[in-house]
N, C-alpha and C positions, 0 to 999 in steps of 0.2 A: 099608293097601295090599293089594291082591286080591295072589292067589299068580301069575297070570299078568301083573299089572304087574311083580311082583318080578322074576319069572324075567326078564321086557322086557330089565331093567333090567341085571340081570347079564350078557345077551349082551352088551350094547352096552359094557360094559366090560371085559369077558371073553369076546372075540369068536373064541377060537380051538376053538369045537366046529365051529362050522360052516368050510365049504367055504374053495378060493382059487380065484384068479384068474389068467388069463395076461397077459401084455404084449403092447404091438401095435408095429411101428416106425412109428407115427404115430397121431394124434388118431383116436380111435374116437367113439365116442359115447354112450349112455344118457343120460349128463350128459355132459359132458367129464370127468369128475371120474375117470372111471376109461379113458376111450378115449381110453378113451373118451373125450372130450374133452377132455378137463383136464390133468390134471397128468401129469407124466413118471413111471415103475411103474419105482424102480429094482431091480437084478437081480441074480443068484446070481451068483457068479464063472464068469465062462466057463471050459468044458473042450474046446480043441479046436474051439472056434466053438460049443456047444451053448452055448444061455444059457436058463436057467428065471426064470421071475417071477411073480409073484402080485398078489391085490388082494381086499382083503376090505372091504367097507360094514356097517356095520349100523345101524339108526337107530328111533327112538322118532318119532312123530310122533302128535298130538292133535287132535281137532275142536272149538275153544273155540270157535262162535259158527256161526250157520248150517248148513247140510245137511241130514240127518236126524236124527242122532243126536249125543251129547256121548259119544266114546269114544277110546281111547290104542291106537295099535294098535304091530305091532313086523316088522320085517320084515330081510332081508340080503340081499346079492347077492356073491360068493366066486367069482372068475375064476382060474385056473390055465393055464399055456401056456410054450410053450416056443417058441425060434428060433433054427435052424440057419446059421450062414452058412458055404457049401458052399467061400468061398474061406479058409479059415483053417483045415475040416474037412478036404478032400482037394485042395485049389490048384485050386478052379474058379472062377474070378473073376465077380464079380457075382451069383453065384442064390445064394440065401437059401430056406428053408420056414419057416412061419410056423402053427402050431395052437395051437389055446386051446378051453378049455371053460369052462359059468359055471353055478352052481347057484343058483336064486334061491328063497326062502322065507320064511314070510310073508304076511301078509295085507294088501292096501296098502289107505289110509284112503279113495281116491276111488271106491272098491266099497263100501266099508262105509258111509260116511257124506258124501260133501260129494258126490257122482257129475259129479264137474267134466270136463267133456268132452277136456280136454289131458295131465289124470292128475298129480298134484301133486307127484309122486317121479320122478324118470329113473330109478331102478332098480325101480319096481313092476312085476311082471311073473309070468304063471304058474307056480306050485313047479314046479319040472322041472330035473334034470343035460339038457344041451343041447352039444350041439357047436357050436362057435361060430364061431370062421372055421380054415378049412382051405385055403392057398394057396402057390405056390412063385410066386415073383419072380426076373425076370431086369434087372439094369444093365444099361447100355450106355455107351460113351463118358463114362467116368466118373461117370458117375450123369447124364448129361443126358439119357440116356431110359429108360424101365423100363417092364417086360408084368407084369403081373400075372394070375393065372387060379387059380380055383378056387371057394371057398366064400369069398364078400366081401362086406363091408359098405358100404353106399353111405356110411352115418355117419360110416365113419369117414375118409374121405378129400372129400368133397364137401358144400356146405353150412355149415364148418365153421367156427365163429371161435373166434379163440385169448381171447377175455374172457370168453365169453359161458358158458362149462364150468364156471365159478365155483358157477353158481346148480343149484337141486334141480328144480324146475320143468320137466317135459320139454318144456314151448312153448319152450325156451330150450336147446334139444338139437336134434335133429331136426326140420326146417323144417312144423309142421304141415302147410301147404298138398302137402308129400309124404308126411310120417305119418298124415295123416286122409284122403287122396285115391287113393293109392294103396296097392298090394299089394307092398309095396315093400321092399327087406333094410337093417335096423333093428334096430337094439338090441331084441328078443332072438334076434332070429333073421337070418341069412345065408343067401346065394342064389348059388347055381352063377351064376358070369358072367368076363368077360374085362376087364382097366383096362390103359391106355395111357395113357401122362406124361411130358410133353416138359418140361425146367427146363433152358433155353439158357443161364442166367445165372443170379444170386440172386436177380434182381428179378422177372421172369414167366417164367410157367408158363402150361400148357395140359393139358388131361386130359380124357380120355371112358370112360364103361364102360357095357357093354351085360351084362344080369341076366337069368335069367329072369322072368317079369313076375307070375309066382305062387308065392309063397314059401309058401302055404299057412294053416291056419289053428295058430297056436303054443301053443290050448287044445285043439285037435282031432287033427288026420291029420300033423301035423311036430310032436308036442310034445318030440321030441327034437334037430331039427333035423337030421332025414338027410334030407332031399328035396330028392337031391344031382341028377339028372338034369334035363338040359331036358326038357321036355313039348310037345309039339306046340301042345297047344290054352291052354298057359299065358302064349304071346305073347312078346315082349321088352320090358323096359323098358329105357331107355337114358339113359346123363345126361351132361351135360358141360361142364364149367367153366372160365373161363379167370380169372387173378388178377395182381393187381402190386403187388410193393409197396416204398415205399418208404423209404431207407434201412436198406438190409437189413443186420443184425449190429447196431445203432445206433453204429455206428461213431463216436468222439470228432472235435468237429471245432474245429481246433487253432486258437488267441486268439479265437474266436465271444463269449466271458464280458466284462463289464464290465475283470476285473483281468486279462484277456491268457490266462489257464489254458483249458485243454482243455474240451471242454463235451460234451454226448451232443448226436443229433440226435435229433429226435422222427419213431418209425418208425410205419408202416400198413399195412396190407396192404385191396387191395377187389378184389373177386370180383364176375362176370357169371358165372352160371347156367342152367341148368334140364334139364326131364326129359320123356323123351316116350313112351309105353305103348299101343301097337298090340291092347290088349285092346279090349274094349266095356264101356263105362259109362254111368251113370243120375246122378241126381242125388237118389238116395235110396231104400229100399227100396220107398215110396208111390208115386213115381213112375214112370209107365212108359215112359217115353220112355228111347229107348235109342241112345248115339252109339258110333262105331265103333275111338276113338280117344280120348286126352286127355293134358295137357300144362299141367308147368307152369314159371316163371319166377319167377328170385330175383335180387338184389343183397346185398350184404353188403360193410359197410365197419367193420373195425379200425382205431384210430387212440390211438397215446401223446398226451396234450395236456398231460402236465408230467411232468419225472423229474428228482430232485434231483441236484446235478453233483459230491456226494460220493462216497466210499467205498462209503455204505450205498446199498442200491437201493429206493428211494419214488419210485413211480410210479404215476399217475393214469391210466387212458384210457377209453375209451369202444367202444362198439359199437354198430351198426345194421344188422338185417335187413328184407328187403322180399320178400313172396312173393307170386303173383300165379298164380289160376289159376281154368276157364270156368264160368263161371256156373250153363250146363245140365248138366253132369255131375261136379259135387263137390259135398262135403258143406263143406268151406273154401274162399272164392274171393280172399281178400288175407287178409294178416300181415302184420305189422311189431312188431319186439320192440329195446329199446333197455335202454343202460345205461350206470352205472359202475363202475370197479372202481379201488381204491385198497389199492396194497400198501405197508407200511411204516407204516401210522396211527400207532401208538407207535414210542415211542423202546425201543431192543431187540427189538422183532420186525416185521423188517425182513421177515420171510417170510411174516404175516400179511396178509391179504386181506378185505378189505370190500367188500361188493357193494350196489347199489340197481338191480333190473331192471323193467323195464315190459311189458307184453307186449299183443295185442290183434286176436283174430281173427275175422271178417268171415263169415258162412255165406251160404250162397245164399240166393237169394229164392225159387228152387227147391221148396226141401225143402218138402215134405209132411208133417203125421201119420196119424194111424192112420185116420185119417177122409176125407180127401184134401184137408186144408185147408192154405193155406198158414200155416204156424209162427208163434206171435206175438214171439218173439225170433230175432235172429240174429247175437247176439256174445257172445264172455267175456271178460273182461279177468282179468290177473294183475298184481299186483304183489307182487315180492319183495326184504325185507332180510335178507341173510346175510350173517356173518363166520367165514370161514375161521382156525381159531387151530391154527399148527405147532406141535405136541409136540416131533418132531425129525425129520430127514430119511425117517423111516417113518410117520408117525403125526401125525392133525388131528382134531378136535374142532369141528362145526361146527353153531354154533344156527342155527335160522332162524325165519322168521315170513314168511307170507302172507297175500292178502288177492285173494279169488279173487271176482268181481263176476259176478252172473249166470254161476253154475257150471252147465256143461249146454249152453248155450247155446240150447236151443230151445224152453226155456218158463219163465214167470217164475218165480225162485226166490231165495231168500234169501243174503245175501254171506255167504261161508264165513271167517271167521279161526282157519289152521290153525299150531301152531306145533311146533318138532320138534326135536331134537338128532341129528347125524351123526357116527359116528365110522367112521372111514378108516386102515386100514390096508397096508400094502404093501411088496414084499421085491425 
């Protein structure tokens, strides 16, 4: 084993040189795994309303088959942040602050070797300490409506399904048709903008946020992410979601069972979206055609399709996204990414998670290369299986395996099978 396999090897087991991470009070994104989408970042004991939290990844992943090269590479992502809630700290009801920062390092495998156009990691992203959301929130009427402003993440509130954060794969993070189309604030980087969320009841909601529409470049001129001001000629992007879902809480619903006993109901939540960017856009660097505006449109539906009516919690469900966006001025014009996820596989770890996801995106007929011809491909497919294994309420362990079809998508190239080990930490 080379000396920098070994080292790989020892981060990912001994993952406390590198950085942390902060908590968000809702799904963020990279993955969901850390917002970011996924799983809940539990936290320091509050003092006074002040709460600290953390989140460390680090992972090993391989090029066994296809791309350029057969190589191991190693990478982290280390999120640290903190959140004040101002009624607990000096009796102001309802406002909250919210900061985090996230160091990522590393060198991720879809540069080195498979160059798959969606990035095979949600935490691959350029080494750089980054500020990462910076914002004060206001309740109202007991949480039925709340402002947000500052440094925000579209990720981590719009777009987002509660299954789909399972998987490593960013087509399964942030809704390509917005990560590849727009200039958009994304896991790694946030964007000066304003959110308003109306939640009348438990079951729908409504929410819009307007951004500025250039967050900049996050290997160039923001690699730290202070490019806090709006800018005149940076535009607005705007997004806005509405969702329902049903049977909220899964509330038991009493003799529904064969023998008279209590039973769960099977809960879901689905979402109408989309986003709209007063910039001007092309449909690829080759081409010259130039629109004055662009936009686009999602569905997403979560749905439980079986949960055992025990004690332990084994639960099956599914997920589907659908994105849709204009032919002449994007580089993706549909998505759609599906799955499932099963918690409880074995008997005793009822906390464990198994995923099987699909994914599949669509480029324009648009695009041009270097030459001005039109591309002789214009899709990638992913398929992923991951199983989440809980060490203990801090700590997961999680292999995976993909299988990435026409990586690139814009010219023919060989299926990449990449496989990896994750480990997940968090306080």
């Amino acid at each position: 084993m080379s000396n920098s396999l070994l080292l790989s090897s020892l981060f990912i087991f001994f993952p406390f040189p590198a950085g942390i991470a902060v908590a968000q009070d809702t799904v963020a994104t990279p993955t969901q795994e850390m917002t970011p989408s996924t799983t809940e970042v539990p936290s320091l004991p509050r003092l006074n309303g002040l709460t600290f939290s953390g989140l460390l990844i680090t992972e090993l992943f391989g090029n066994l088959s296809g791309g350029t090269q057969r190589t191991v590479i190693w990478e982290s992502l280390s999120i640290l942040g903190m959140h004040l809630d101002f009624e607990k700290a000096v009796h102001f009801p309802g406002l909250s602050l919210n900061v985090s920062g996230l160091y990522c390092a590393g060198y991720g495998l879809t540069d080195k070797a498979v160059h798959d156009l969606n990035v095979l990691s949600n935490i691959d992203s350029y080494d750089s300490l980054r500020l990462y959301e910076a914002w004060l929130q206001q309740d109202f009427a007991n949480g039925q409506f709340s402002i947000r402003a500052g440094q925000l993440l579209a990720d981590a509130e719009f777009f987002v399904s509660q299954y789909s954060g399972l998987f490593v794969n960013s087509s399964f993070g942030a809704l390509p048709v917005v990560s590849l189309n727009f200039s958009s604030p994304i896991f790694p980087i946030a964007a000066p903008g304003i959110r308003l969320r109306t939640q009348p009841n438990e079951s729908f909601f409504l929410e819009a946020a307007a951004f500025s529409g250039n967050v900049g470049d996050p290997t160039g001129n923001n690699k730290h992410n202070l490019r806090l001001p709006f800018r005149d000629n940076d535009g607005i992007l705007i997004f806005a979601e509405m969702g329902y879902t049903l049977n909220p809480g899964n509330a038991p619903e009493k003799g529904s069972s064969t023998d008279g006993t209590a039973t769960k109901k099977l809960s879901g939540t689905y979402k109408l979206g989309g986003c709209f960017d007063s910039g001007e856009f092309s449909a690829g660097d080759n081409n010259p055609s130039v629109h004055r505006y662009n936009y686009a449109i999602y569905l997403l539906a979560d749905q439980e399709l079986w949960h055992s009516d025990s004690a332990v919690d084994r639960t099956l469900a599914f997920f589907c996204r659908l994105g849709f966006a204009p032919q002449d001025r994007n580089t993706m014009t549909a998505f759609v990414d599906s799955g499932l996820t099963l918690q409880g596989l074995l008997a005793g770890r009822e906390n464990d998670l198994l995923g099987l996801g699909f994914s599949y995106g669509q480029l324009s007929d648009s695009l041009l290369d270097d030459l001005g011809r039109k591309v002789s491909n214009h899709n990638e497919t992913v398929v992923e299986l991951t199983y989440r294994l809980a060490l203990n309420s801090h700590a997961a362990l999680q292999p995976d395996l993909q299988c990435i079809l026409n990586p690139g998508g814009v010219r023919p190239a060989a299926t990449a099978i990449v496989a990896g080990l994750r480990c997940t930490l968090s306080f």
